[in-house]
C-alpha positions as CSV (number, residue, x, y, z in Angstrom):
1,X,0.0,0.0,0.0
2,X,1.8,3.3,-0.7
3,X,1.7,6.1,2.0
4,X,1.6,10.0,2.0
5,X,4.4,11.8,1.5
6,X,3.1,13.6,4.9
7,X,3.0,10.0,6.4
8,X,6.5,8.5,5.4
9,X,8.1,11.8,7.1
10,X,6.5,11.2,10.5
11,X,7.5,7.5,10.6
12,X,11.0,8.3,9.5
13,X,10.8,11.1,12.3
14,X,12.0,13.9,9.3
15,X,9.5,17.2,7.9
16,X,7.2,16.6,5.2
17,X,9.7,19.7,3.3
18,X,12.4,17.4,4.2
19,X,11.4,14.6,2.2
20,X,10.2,16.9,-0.4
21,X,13.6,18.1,-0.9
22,X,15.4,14.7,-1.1
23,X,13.1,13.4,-3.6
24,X,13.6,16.8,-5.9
25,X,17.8,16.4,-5.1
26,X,17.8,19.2,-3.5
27,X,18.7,18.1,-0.1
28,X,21.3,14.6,0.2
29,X,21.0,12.1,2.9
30,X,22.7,13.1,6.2
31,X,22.1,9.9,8.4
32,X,22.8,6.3,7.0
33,X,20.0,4.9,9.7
34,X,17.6,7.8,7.9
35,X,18.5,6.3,4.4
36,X,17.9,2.9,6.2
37,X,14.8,3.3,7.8
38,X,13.3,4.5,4.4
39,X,14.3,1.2,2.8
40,X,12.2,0.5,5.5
41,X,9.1,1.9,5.2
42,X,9.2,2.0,1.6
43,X,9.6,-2.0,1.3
44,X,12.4,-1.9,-0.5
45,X,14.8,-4.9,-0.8
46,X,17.7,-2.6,-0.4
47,X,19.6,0.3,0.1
48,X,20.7,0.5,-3.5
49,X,17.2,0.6,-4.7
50,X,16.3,3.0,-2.9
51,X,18.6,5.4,-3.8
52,X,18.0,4.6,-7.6
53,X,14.4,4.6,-6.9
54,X,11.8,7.0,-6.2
55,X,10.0,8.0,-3.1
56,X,6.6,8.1,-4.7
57,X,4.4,4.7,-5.1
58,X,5.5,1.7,-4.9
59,X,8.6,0.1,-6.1
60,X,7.5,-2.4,-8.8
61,X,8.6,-5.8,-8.1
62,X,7.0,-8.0,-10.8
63,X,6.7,-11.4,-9.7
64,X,7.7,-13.9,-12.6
65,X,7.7,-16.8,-10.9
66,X,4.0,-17.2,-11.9
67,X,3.1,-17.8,-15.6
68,X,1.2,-14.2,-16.8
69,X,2.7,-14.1,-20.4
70,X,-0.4,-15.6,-21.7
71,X,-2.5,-13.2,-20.1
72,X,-0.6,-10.1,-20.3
73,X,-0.6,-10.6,-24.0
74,X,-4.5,-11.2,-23.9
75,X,-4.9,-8.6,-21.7
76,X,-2.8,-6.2,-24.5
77,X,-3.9,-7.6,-27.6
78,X,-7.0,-6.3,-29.2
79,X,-8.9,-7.8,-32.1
80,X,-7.9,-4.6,-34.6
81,X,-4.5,-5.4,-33.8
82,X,-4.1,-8.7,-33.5
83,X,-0.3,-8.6,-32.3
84,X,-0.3,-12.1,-30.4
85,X,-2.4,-14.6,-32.7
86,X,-3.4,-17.8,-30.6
87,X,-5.5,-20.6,-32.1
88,X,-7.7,-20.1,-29.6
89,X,-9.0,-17.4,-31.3
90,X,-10.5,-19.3,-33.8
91,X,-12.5,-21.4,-31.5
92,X,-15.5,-19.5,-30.3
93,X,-17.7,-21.1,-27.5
94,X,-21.4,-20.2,-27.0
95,X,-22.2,-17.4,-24.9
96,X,-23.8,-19.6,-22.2
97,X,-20.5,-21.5,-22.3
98,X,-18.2,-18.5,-21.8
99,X,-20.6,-17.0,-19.4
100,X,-20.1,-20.6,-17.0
101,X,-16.1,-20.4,-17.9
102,X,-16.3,-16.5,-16.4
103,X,-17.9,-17.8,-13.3
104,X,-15.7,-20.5,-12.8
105,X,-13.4,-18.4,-13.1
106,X,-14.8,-15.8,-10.4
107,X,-15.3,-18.9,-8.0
108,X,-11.6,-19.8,-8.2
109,X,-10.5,-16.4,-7.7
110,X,-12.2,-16.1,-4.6
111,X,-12.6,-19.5,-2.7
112,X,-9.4,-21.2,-3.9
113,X,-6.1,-22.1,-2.8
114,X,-4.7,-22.8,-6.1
115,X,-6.6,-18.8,-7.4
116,X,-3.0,-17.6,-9.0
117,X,-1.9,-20.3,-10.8
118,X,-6.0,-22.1,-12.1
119,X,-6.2,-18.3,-13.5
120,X,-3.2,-17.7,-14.8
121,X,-3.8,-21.0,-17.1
122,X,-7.4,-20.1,-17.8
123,X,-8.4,-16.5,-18.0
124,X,-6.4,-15.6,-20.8
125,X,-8.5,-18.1,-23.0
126,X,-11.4,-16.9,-21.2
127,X,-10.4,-13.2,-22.2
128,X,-9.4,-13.7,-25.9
129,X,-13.0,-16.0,-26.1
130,X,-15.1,-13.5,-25.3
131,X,-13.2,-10.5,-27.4
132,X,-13.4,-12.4,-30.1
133,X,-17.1,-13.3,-29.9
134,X,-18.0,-9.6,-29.3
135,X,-16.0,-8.6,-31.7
136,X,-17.8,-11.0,-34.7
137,X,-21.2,-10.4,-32.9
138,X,-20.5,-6.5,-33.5
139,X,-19.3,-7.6,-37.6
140,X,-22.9,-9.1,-37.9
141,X,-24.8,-6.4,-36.1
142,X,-26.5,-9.0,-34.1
143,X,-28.6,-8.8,-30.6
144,X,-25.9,-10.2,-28.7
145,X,-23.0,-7.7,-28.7
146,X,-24.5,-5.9,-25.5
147,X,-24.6,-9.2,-23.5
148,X,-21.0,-10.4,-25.4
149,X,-19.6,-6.9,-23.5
150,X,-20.8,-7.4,-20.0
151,X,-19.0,-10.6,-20.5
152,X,-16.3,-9.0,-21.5
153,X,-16.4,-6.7,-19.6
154,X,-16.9,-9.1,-16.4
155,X,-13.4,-11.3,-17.3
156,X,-11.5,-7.8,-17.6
157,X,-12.4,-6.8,-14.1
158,X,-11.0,-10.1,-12.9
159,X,-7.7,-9.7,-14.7
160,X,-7.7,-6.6,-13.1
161,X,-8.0,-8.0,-9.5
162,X,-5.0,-10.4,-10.5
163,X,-2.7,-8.1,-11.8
164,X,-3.3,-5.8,-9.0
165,X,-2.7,-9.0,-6.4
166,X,0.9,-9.4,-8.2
167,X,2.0,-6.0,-8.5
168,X,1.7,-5.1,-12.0
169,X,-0.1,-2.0,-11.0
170,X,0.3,-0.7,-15.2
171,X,-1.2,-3.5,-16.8
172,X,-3.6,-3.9,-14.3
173,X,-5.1,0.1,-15.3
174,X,-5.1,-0.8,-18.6
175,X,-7.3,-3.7,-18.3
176,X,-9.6,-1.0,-15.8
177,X,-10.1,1.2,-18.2
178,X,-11.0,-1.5,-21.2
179,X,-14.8,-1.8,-19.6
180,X,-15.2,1.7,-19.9
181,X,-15.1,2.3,-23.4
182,X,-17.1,-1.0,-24.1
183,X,-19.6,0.6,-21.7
184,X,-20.1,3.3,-23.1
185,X,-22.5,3.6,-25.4
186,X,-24.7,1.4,-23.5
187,X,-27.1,2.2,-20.8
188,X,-25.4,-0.4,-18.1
189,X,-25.2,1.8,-15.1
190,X,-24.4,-1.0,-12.5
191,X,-21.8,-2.3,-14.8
192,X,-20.5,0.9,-15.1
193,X,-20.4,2.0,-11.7
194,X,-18.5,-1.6,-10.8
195,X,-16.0,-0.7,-13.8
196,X,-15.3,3.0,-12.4
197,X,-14.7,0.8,-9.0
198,X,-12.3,-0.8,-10.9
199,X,-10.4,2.1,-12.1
200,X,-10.5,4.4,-9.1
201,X,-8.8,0.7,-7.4
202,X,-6.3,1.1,-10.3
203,X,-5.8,4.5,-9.4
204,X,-4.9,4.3,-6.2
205,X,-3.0,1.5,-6.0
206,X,-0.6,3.4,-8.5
207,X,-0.9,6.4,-6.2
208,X,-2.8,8.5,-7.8
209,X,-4.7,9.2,-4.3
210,X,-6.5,12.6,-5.9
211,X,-7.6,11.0,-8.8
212,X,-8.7,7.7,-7.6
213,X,-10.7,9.8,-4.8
214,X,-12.6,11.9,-7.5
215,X,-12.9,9.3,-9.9
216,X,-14.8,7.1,-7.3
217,X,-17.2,10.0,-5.7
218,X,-18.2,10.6,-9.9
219,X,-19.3,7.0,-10.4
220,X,-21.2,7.0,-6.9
221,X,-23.0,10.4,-7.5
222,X,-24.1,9.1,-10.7
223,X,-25.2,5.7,-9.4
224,X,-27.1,8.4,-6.7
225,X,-29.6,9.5,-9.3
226,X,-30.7,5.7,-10.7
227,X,-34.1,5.0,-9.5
228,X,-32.9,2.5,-6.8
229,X,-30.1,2.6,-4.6
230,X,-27.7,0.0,-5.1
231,X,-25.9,-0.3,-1.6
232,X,-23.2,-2.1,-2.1
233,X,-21.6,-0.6,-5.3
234,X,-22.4,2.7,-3.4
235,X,-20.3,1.3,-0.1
236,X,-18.0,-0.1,-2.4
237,X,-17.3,3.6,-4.2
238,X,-17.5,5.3,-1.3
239,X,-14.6,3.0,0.8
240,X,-12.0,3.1,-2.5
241,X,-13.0,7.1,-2.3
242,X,-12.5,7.1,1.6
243,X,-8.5,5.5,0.8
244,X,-7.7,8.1,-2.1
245,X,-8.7,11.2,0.4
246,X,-6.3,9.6,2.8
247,X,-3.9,9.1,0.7
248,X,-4.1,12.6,-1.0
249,X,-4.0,14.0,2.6
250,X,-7.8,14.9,3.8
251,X,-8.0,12.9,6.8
252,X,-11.5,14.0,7.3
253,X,-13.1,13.7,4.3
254,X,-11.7,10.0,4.4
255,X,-13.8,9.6,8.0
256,X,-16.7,11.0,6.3
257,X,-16.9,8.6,3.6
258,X,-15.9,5.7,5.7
259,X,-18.6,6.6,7.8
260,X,-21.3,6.9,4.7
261,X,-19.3,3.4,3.8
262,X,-20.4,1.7,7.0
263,X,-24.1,2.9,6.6
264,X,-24.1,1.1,3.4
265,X,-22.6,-1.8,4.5
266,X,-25.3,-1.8,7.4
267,X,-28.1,-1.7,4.8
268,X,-27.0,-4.9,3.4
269,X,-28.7,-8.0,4.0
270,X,-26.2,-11.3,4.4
271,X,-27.0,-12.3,1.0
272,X,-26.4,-9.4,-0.8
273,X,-22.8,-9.5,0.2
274,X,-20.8,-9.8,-3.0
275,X,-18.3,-11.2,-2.8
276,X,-16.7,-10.1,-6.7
277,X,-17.1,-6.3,-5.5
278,X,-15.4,-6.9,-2.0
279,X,-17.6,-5.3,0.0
280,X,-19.5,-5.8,3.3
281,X,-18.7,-4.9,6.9
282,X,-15.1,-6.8,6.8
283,X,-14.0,-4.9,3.9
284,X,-15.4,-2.1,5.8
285,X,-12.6,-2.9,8.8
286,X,-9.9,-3.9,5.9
287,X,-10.4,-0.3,4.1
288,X,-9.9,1.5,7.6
289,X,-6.9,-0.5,8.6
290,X,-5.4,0.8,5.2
291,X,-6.3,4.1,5.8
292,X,-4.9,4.2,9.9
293,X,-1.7,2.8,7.7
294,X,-1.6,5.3,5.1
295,X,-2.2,7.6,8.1
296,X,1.0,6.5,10.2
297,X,-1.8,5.2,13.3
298,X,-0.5,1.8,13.2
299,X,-2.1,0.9,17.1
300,X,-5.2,2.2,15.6
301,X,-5.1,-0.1,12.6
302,X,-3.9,-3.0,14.7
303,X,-6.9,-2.3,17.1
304,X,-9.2,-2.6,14.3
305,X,-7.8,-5.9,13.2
306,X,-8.2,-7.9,16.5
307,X,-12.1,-6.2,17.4
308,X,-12.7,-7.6,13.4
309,X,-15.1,-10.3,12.7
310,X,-13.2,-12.9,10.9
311,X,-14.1,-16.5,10.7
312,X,-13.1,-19.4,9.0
313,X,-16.4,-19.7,7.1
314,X,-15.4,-16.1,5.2
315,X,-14.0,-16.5,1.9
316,X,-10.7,-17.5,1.2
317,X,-10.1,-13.4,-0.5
318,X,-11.8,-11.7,2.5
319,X,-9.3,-13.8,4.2
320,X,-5.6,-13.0,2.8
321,X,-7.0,-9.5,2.6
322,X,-7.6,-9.2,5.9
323,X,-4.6,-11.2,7.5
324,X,-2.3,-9.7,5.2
325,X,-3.2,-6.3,5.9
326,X,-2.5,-7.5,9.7
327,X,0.7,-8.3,9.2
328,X,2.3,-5.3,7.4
329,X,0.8,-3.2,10.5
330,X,2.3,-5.6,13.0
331,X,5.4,-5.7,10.6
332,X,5.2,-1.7,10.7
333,X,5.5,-1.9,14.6
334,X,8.3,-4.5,14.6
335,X,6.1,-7.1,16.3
336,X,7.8,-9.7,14.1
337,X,6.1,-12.9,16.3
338,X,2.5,-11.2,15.5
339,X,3.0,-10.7,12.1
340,X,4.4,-14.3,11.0
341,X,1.4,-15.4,12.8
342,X,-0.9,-13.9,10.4
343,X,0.7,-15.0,7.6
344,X,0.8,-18.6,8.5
345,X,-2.9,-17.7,8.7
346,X,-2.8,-16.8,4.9
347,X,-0.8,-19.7,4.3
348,X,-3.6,-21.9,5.7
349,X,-6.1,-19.9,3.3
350,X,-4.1,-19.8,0.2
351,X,-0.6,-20.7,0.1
352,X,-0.5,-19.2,-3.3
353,X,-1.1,-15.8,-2.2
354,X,2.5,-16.0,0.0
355,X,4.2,-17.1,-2.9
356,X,2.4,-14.3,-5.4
357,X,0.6,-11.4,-3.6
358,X,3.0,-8.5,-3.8
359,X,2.4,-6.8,0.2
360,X,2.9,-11.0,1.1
361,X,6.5,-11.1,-0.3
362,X,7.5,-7.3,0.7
363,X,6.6,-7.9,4.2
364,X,7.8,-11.6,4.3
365,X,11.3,-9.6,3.0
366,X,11.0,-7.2,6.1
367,X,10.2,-9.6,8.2
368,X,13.7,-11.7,6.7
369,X,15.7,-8.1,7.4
370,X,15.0,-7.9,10.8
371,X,16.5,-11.3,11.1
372,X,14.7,-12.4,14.7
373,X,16.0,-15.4,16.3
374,X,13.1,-17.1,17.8
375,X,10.8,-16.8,14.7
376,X,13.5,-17.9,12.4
377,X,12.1,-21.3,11.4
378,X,8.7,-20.4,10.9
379,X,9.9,-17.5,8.5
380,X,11.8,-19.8,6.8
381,X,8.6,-22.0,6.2
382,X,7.3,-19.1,4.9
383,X,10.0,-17.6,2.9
384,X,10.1,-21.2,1.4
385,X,6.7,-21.4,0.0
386,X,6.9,-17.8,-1.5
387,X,10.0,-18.8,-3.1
388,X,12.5,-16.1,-1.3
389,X,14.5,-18.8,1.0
């Protein structure tokens, strides 16, 4: 998750106009343990990339241990251009059939513990399928391009989720923004609200706190004026808008919009959870431990995290999001034995996501840094399965 410019200065104990000046060149590092403790809180693997790096975002660390050519170049390709030519593409499957493989798809994303690598082998066929059907339904002006996009549509917003997971913020905006100019012409305004999630989620995970802030509060005071309100892609909005203003420094317009959030989430009934948008009253808790993060109030987020209601019986995303989010702020307070606890809990839900998710491996690398004795076998379970031993 990246952190405030404001935010990185108080936890390295330096002025905002400080830090401001280093990452201009106007002002050079005049303490090694200052240099240091930004490799720190930055998540960097070293001092060296820090000092070729930047200050602002996140430092990229693609991880190509996991096989994403295939979908990358799906997620790229476009049927005008055709740069990557697979045979799949010659092989189009019903629209009942690639609406089953899309939510097959969705159900191993969210509830399994092989999600990386069963979508890595299957979404890009699942992406170039339905492209290519909308695209030939849209040659014949026939009555199913509309329902051909929404599926499209639908498999791009997964891509977008898996990207994201791995680190390849880029990639993952571009496939955000493909739904919205399939969208719009149409008059799909829950599709398009859940795609402008999408993007604002883009947005900010690339740091564009601002923009993923305004971006958000558009698609949710559009969704406003529909005839019916539709609760959870409003709470849904309204938390990803509650992270940019944090992140783009307006504490309390973050509080306010966590608080409209919450009322949403309220107005939910059990089953109208979803589980593809993430929201409900745990993402609720998981959105305000981000923001106490992004706000340096690491008790606060760590606070939230144990009066949580997490079970067993939640899915296996609402999981990992949660405990890994638990261990960065324990990780962030040096409370190494805490933290490698909540990752064994995210190995118990899906191994996969130590070996892939991105905040997984940085804080599995902090955790290695710190080098504590008495945890040092159970990290090196860890570091084992996420391939960093």
């Amino acid at each position: 998750m990246g952190l405030s410019r404001r935010v990185v200065a108080q936890l390295i104990g330096r002025s905002e106009e400080w830090l401001r000046q280093v990452e201009q060149g106007h002002t050079r590092f005049d303490s090694i343990q200052i240099a240091y403790r930004l490799v720190e809180v930055l998540r960097f693997d070293n001092l060296m990339e820090l000092i070729g790096g930047s200050f602002s975002g996140h430092p990229v660390e693609r991880n190509v241990s996991l096989p994403l050519v295939p979908l990358n170049r799906a997620v790229m390709d476009h049927p005008s251009a055709r740069a990557f030519v697979t045979e799949a593409e010659h092989s189009m499957p019903s629209l009942a059939t690639l609406r089953s493989s899309i939510d097959e798809c969705w159900a191993l994303w969210l509830d399994s513990s092989h999600r990386y690598t069963e979508l890595a082998a299957r979404l890009p066929g699942v992406l170039i399928a339905a492209r290519s059907i909308r695209s030939a339904a849209q040659a014949a002006s026939n009555g199913s391009v509309e329902e051909a996009g929404q599926l499209l549509v639908d498999a791009y917003h997964l891509a977008r989720l898996l990207l994201t997971h791995v680190g390849d913020y880029d990639l993952a905006w571009l496939v955000a923004d493909r739904p919205i100019g399939i969208l719009a012409r149409t008059r799909q305004p829950l599709l398009a609200a859940a795609s402008s999630w999408h993007v604002a989620s883009a947005l900010l995970s690339l740091g564009y706190y601002a923009e993923s802030r305004d971006y958000a509060l558009a698609a949710s005071y559009r969704l406003a004026c529909e005839p019916s309100v539709n609760h959870r892609l409003c709470g849904a909005l309204n938390l990803v808008a509650a992270e940019g203003a944090a992140g783009a420094g307006d504490p309390g317009r973050s509080q306010e919009l966590m608080a409209s959030a919450a009322r949403f989430a309220d107005a939910l009934a059990p089953s109208a959870v979803d589980h593809r948008m993430g929201f409900g009253g745990l993402a609720v808790v998981i959105t305000a431990m981000n923001i106490a993060l992004r706000l340096g109030r690491i008790d606060h987020a760590i606070k939230l995290a144990a009066d949580a209601d997490i079970t067993d019986n939640s899915c296996v995303d609402l999981r990992v999001r949660y405990y890994l989010t638990t261990a960065y702020a324990y990780s962030l307070r040096r409370e190494d034995f805490a933290a490698v606890f909540a990752l064994q809990r995210v190995e118990q839900a899906c191994s996969e996501d130590i070996r892939y998710d991105w905040t997984a491996r940085q804080t599995l690398q902090k955790l290695a840094r710190n080098n504590h004795h008495l945890i040092k076998r159970d990290l090196a379970q860890l570091l084992t399965v996420a391939g960093l031993a």
